[in-house]
N, C-alpha and C positions, 0 to 999 in steps of 0.2 A: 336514443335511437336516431333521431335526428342528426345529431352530432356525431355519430359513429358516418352518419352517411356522407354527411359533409366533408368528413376525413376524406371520403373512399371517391368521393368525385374534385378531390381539389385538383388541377393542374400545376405541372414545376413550374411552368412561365409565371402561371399567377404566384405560385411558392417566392419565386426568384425575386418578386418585384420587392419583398419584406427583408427586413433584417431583424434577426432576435436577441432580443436583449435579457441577459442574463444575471442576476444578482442571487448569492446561495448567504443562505444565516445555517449556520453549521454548527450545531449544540454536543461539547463531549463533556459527556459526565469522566470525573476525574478521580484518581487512582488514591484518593483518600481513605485510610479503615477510619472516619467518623467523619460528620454531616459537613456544609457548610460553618455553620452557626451554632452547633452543640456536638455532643459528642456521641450521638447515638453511632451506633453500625451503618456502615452502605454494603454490606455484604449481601451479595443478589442473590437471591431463591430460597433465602429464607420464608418463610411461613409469613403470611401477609399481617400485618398489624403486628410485628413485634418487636422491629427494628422502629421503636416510637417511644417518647417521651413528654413530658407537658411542655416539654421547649417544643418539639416537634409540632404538636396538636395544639400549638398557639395557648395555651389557658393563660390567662388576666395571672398580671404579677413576675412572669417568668420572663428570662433576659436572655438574648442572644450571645456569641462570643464570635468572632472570628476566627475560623482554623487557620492556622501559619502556612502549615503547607500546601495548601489550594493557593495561596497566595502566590507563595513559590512555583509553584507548576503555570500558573498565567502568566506570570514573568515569565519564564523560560519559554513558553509557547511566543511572547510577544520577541524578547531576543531572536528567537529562533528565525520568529517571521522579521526581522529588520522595526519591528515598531519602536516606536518610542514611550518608553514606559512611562506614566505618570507617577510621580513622588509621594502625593499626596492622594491618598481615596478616601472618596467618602460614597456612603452605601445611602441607597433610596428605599423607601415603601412604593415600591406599583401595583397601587389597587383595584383588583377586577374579581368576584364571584366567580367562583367555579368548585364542584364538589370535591373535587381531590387537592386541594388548598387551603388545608384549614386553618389556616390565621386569616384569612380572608384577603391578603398582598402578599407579595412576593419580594424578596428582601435580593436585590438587585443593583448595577449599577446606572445611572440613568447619562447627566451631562457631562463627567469625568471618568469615565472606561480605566481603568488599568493598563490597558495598551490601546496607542494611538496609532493610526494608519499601520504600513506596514507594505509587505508582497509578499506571492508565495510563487515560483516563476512553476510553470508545467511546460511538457514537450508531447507535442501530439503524434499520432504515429504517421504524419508522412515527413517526421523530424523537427516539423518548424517547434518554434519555442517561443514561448509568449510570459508575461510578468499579467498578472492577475493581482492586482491594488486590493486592497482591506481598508475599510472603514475605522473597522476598532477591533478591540474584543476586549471583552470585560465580564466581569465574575458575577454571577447568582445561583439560585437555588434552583432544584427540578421542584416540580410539582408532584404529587403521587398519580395515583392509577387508578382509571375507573376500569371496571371490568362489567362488562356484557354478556350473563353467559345464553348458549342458545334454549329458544324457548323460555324462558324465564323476561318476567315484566321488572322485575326491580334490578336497578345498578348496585353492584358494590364495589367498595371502595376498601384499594389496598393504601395505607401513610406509609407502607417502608420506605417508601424512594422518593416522598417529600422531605426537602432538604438536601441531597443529595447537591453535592458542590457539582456547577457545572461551568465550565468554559464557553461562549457563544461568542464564534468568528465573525463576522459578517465581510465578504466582501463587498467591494464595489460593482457598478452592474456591467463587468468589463469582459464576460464572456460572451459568445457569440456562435454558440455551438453547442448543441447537448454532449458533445465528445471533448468541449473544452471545461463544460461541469463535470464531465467523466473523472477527467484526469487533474480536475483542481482538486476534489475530494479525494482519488487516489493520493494528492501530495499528501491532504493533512491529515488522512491518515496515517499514512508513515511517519510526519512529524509526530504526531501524539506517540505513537508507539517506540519510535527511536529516543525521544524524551522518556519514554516510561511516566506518562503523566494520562493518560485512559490507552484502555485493551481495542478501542476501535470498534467494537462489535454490536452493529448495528442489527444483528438479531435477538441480542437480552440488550437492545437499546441505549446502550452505553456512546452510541456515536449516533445523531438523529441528523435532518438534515432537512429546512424549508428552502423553497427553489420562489421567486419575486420573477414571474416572467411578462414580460410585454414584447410589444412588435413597434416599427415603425417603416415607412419607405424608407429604401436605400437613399442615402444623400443627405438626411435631414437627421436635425441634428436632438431636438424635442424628444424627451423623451416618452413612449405612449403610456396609457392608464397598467398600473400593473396589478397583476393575480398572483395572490399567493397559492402554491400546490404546497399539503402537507401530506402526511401518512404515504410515505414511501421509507421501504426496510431495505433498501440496497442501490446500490452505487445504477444499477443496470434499469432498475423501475426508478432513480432519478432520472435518468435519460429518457427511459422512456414515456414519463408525464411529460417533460420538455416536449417533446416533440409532439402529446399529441394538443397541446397547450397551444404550442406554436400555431398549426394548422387550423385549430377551435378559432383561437383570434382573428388569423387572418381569413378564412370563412364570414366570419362576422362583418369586420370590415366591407368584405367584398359586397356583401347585401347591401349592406348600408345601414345594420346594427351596431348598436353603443355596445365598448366594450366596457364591464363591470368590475370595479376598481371590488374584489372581494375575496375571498379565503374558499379555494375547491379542496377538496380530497383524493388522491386518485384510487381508482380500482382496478389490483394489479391484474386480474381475470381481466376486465374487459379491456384494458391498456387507458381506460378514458375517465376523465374527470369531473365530480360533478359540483355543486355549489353549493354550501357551509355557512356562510354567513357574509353579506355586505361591509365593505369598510366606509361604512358613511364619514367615519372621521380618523383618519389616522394618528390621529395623538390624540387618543379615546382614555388613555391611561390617567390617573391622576398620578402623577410623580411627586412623593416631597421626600426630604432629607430624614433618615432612618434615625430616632432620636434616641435609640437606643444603644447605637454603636459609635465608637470615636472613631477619626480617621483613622485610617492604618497607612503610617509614614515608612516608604521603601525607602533606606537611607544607602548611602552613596557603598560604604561597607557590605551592607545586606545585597544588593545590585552585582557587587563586583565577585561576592560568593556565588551567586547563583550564573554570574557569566563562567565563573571557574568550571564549574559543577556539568557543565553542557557538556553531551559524547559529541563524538563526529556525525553531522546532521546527512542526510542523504545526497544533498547533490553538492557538497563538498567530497563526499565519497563518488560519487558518478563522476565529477570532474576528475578526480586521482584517476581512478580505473582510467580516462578514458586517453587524459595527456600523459599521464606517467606512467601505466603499466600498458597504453600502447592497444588497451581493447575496443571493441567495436560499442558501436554506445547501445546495440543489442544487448552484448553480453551486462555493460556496467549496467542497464534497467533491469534483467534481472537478476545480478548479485546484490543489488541495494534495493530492492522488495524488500526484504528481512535485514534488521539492524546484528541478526546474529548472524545470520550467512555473510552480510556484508565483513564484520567484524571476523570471522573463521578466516573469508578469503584474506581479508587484511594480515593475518597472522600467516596464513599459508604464505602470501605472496614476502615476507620477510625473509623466508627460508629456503625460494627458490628464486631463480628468474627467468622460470618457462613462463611467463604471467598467463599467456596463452593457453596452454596445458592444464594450468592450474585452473582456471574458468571453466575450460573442457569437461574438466573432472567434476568441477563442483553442479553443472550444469546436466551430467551425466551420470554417469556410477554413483554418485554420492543422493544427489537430488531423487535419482527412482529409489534407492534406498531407504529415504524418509519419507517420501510418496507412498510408498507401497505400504508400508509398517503405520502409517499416518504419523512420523515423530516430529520431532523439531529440531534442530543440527545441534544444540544441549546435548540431546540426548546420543549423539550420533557418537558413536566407540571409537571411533580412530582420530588422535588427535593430527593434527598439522602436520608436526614433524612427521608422521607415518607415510600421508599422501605425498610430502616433500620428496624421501626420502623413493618413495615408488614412480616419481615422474624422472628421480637423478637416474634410478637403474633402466628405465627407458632411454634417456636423453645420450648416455653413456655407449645404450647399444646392449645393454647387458642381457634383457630382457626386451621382449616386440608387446606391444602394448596390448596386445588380444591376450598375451599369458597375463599380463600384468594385471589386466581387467578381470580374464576369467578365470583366473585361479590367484595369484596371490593377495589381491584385494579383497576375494570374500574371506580367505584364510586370515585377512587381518581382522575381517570384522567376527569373527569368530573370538582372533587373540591377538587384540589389538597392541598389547605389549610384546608381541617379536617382532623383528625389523623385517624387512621385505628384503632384505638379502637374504638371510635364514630361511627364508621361506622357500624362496627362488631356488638357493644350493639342495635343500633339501626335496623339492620336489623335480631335483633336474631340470632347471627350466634354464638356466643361464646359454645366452646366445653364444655360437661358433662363428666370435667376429674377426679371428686369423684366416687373412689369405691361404697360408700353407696348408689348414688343417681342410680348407674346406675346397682346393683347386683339386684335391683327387676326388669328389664329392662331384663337383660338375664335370672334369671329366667323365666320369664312368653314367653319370647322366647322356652327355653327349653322343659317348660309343653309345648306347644303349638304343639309341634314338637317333639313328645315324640317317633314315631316309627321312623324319623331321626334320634334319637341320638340314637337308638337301633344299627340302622346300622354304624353312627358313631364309634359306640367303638368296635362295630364287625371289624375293620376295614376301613371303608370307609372316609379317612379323608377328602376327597376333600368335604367332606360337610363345611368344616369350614368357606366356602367362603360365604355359604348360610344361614349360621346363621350369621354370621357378617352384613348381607345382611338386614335377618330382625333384627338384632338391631340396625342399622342404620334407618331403615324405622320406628321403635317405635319411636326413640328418636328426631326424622325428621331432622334426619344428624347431629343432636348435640354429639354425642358420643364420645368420645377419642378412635378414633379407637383401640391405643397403647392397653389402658386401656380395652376397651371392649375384645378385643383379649386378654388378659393376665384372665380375669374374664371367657370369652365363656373358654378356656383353663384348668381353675380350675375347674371349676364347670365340664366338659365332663370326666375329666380322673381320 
């Protein structure tokens, strides 16, 4: 309560005088069907305790193994981010008690990471663009799962998801904004999912995410005592522990209270933080070298398969979109949200070069389509060539883009194998884009509306909308509007 109140009486002056300092350690479990270190299942929502084996449950005698392709997927994540891969790894025991670990360490990496530094650049929304630095990131295991049910005194404990290969990012502490940790974890999220190396989904916890915050005055360069915030399930209650972390510390300060180098939790109900455990020593871990695994050597061959193997990463597609197909870097943020919209447009944009239109469409018609249905653009019936092929009979004149939209685009998604001209002939919709066929068309509009067009040229152009109106309704929407407009036009002045 205290601290709720502190929040609600801080001043911006006092807010302004701070700078926050930002560091996120970013844990994705990885897109392997068996563990780090054996071959149990990581298949989630299974029935608890049965994705386990005496590898899993540590028992005396039993040997770990390296999965290959957990190894692969941290390279690719480390490529992806620019790091510099290490050659040689070697894996640690970090030994700490805790009930859902039951070998009683965590088979981790400790002075040699897998990948070495690195960046992930993000773009905030009033444009700027900033590069966000990495420490490392290197490979271990999850832990399992305590579960607390309500009213009940005893924990239990699910092992499915001890061992569980995980990825853990760490950046550097180069944010300065909870809307700059907004948009870093927005990045790697998409990197993990354009990799196809984790689903992201930070609700069955496959993407977790601890936030290192501290404060200092503006100018100085020391950095202050930091707090770790855990137990946040989403991108938005990252943000919002940040901030109210931010204001907690600087409160503190302002009294003239120590701020507590220590581990809170937040609660997403009350937006506020509270305190876990003290870091009286930060390298509290006993680390030694894992004596049960040999290195695992990435050799120069295995490196240059796994550079092959990389799709097109997101903001090599944002950049295309935005210098080569000429779009708004609105549109290119969200066609490269999804590696499969991104990839759709890519293929659209091969077949046309309305680039523009094509955006339009996917942004529009196609997007409430799979909104509405909840699909994913997989699933979505009409391939490329179809939309191509419905932007050319617009772009042509053939067809006005209200027919285009409101009837032969749902006709396609009905039967996605007839082409949109078939459609168009068949349901009468093709436009009357000849002069000749459509100058007796505005005439007899004209006569019709003869003390109109008196007022017309008297001044009153807003009429023009009303004759456009009825030569649309003579021609029963066949008209080229371009064309009628340029015709109503001669014929008035």
């Amino acid at each position: 309560m205290i601290e709720e109140k502190r929040q609600r009486t801080l001043e911006p002056e006092v807010k302004q005088k701070y700078e926050l300092v930002i560091g996120l350690e970013v844990h994705a479990q990885l897109l392997t069907n068996s563990k780090m270190y054996t071959a149990d299942s990581t298949m989630f929502g299974n029935m608890p305790n049965t994705n386990i084996s005496v590898i899993t449950l540590g028992h005396p005698g039993t040997l770990p193994k390296v999965n290959k392709r957990a190894v692969e997927f941290a390279v690719k994540m480390g490529l992806a981010c620019d790091s510099r891969i290490t050659r040689r790894n070697i894996f640690a025991r970090k030994n700490y008690f805790y009930p859902d670990l039951p070998k009683g360490y965590q088979i981790t990496q400790d002075k040699d990471p897998i990948c070495v530094g690195g960046k992930v650049p993000i773009i905030l929304g009033s444009g700027e663009r900033k590069t966000v630095a990495l420490t490392r990131i290197h490979l271990e295991e999850d832990a399992g799962k305590s579960i607390h049910l309500a009213g009940e005194v005893d924990t239990l404990v699910d092992f499915n998801r001890a061992g569980v290969p995980l990825i853990e990012i760490v950046s550097e502490p180069d944010m300065r904004s909870s809307e700059e940790a907004y948009q870093f974890l927005t990045e790697i999220k998409k990197l993990v999912k354009y990799l196809d190396i984790c689903d992201g989904n930070m609700e069955e916890g496959s993407l977790r995410c601890d936030a290192n915050v501290s404060i200092r005055l503006h100018g100085t360069t020391e950095f202050g005592k930091k707090v770790e915030v855990k137990n946040m399930n989403s991108f938005r209650n990252v943000a919002r522990a940040i901030e109210h972390e931010f204001e907690r510390q600087i409160m503190l300060a302002e009294s003239g209270e120590e701020i507590i180098s220590e581990t809170r939790t937040f609660d997403a109900t009350s937006g506020t933080t509270s305190g876990m455990r003290t870091k009286e020593d930060l390298n509290d871990y006993r680390y030694f070298p894992e004596p049960d695994l040999s290195p695992v050597v990435v050799s120069e061959e295995w490196l240059n398969a796994i550079q092959v193997s990389l799709p097109p990463l997101p903001r090599e597609l944002f950049e295309k979109f935005v210098t080569g197909y000429g779009l708004p870097e609105y549109d290119a943020g969200v066609l490269t949200d999804s590696k499969e919209i991104a990839l759709y447009f890519e293929d659209l944009c091969q077949l046309t070069k309305n680039y523009k239109a094509a955006s339009n469409w996917m942004m529009g018609p196609i997007k409430s389509y799979l909104n509405e249905l909840t699909l994913h653009i997989v699933d979505f019936p009409i391939r490329p060539a179809g939309i191509a092929a419905l932007i050319e009979l617009i772009d042509e004149g053939k067809v006005s883009f209200s027919a285009a939209s409101q009837k032969i685009y749902p006709e396609l998604l009905r039967n996605p194998n007839k082409a949109p001209l078939e459609i168009a002939t068949a349901q009468n919709l093709i436009q009357q884009s000849d002069e000749g066929s459509l100058k007796p068309i505005v005439a007899q509009v004209l006569a019709e509306n003869a003390q109109k067009v008196d007022e017309y040229r008297a001044g009153k152009k807003g009429l023009m909308g009303m004759f456009m109106g009825q030569v649309m309704k003579k021609s029963q929407g066949k008209a080229d509007p371009k064309v009628a407009s340029k015709l109503l036009s001669e014929m008035l002045d």
